[in-house]
N, C-alpha and C positions, 0 to 999 in steps of 0.2 A: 489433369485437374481432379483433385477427391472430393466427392462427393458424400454429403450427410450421410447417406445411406454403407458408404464403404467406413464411415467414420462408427455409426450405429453398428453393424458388421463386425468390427472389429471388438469393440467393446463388449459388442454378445459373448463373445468365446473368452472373456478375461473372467476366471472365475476367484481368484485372490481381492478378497474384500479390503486389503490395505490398498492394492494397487487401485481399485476401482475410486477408491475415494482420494488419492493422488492424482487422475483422471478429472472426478468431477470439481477438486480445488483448484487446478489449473484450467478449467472451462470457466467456472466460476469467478476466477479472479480477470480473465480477462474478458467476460462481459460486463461483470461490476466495474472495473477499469473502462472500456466502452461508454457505458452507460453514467458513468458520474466523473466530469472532470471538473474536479474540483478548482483546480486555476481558471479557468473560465465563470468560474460561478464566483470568483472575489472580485471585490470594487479597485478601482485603478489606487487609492488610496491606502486597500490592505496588502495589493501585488506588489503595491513600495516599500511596504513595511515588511515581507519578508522578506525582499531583494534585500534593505537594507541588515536584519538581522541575518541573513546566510553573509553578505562580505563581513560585518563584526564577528561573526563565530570563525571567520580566516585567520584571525587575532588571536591567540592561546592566551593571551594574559586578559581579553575579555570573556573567556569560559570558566564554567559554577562546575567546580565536581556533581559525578552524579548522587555522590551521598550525600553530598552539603542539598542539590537540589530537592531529595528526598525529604531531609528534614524538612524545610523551608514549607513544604507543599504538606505536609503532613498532620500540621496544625487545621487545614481544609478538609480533609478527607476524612 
């Protein structure tokens, strides 16, 4: 089993600051991951509604280019 400390240990002796921060994004993304599940937090009403949009995007002839989607959305932004 490893332990925090052989985890801390290791990271002491990394002294390449890209690597260090490859390191602390992937700690990061999976305590943010952990800590917020977003499908849990939707109402059984919105988990329908994206079940039912992921089978329509199975459909090619129901998908928006992403450039047509760009304009569309650009009049907002």
């Amino acid at each position: 089993m490893i332990t925090k400390q052989q985890i801390f240990d290791l990271v002491e002796d990394i002294e390449d600051e890209s690597v260090l921060e490859q390191v602390y994004d992937a700690l990061n993304y999976i305590k943010v991951s952990q800590d917020t599940n977003i499908w849990a937090s939707l109402s059984p009403l919105q988990k329908e509604a994206v079940n039912r949009s992921y089978e329509q995007s199975k459909d090619s002839s129901k998908l928006i280019e992403h450039q047509e989607v760009k304009e569309r959305l650009s009049k907002w932004l």
